[in-house]
KEZA-198440 format. One record per residue: residue in three letters; x, y, z of N, C-alpha, C in turn. Coordinates in steps of 0.02 Angstrom, whole numbers, plus 50000, padded with zeros to 5 digits. Atoms other than C-alpha are relative to their C-alpha. Example, Ala and Ser with C-alpha at 12.3 -4.5 7.8 and 13.67 -1.06 7.14 Angstrom:
REM residues 2
Ala500454994150000506154977550390500455006050000;Ser499584994149997506844994750357499615005550037;
//
This chain:
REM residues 89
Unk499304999150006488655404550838500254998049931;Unk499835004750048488845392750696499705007049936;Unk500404996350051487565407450586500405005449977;Unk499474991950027488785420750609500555000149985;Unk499395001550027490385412550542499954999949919;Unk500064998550059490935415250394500374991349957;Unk499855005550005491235399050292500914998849980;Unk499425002550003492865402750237500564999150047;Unk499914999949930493525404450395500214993350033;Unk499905006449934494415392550515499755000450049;Unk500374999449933493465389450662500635000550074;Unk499564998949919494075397550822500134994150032;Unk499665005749945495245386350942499464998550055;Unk500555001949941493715387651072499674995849995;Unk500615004650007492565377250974500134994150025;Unk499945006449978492275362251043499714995549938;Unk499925005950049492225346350932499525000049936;Unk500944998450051490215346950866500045008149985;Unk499984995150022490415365450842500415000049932;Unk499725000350059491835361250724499894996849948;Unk500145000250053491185350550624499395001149963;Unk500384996150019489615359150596500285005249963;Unk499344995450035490935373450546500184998849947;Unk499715001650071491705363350425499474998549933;Unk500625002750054489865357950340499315001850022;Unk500474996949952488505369050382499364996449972;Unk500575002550027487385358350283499704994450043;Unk499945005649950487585344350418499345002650049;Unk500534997749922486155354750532499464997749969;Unk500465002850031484855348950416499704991850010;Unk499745008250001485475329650408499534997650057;Unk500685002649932484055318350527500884996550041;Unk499385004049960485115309750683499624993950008;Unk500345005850025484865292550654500244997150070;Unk499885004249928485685283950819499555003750078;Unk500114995949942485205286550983500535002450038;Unk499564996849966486795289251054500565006549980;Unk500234994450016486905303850934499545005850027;Unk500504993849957485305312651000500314999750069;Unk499544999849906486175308651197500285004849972;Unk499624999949989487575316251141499455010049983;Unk500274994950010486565331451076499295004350042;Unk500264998149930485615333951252500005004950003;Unk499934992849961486595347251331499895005749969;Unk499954993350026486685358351199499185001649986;Unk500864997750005484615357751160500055003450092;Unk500364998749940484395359951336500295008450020;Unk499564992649982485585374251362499825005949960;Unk500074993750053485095384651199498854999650012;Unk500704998549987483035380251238499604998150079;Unk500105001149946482985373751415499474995150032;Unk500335006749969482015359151504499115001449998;Unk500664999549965480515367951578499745004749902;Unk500184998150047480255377151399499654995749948;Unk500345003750044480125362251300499574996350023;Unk500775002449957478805354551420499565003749961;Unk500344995649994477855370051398499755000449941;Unk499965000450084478055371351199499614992149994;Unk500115006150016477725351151193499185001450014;Unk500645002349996476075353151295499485005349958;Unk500354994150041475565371151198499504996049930;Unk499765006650079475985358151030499174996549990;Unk500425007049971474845343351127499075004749974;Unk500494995650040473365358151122499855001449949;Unk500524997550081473175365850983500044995549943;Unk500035005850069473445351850867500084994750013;Unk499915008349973473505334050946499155000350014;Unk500644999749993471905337151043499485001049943;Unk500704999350035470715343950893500104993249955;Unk499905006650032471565326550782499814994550042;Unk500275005649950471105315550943499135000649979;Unk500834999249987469245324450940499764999549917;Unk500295002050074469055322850735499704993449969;Unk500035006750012469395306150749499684994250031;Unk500535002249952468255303150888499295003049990;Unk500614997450038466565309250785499825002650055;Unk500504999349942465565307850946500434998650062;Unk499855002049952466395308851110499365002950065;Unk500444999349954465065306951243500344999350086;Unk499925000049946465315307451442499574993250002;Unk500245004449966465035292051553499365000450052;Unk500584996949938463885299851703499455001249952;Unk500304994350048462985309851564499974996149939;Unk500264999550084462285302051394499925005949963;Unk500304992350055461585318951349500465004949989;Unk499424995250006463095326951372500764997149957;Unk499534999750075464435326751208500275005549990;Unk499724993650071465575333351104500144998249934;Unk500165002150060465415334950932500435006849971;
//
């Protein structure tokens, strides 16, 4: 919503509060959120524009392809318990 305004532009009466002042400083989407009751407050709207069960899904995709092979790099040799002869390398 915020991409397709034009900056000189007053922001429509609809926006609600965080819409406007994103509006007024589009550079602000960049900016890290340093509190936590900042990120709270910025919940609904992640959840609403990417949804709950999505970012699970994305997080554990994430966890795969690049957490796991940095766990197993950093574990030279991971061998099984039952199994000596059986590794991964």
């Amino acid at each position: 919503m915020v991409a397709a305004m034009d900056a000189g532009k007053a922001p429509p009466p609809a926006m609600d509060a965080a819409d406007q002042a994103l509006y007024a400083d589009p550079s602000k989407l960049t900016e890290p959120i340093k509190t936590m009751e900042d990120k709270f407050k910025l919940l609904p709207a992640f959840l609403k524009v990417r949804g709950l069960v999505k970012q699970h899904i994305d997080s554990f995709n994430y966890f795969i392809n690049h957490e796991i092979k940095k766990i197993v790099r950093a574990n030279e040799k991971v061998t099984c318990d039952t199994d000596p002869n059986f590794y991964l390398r």
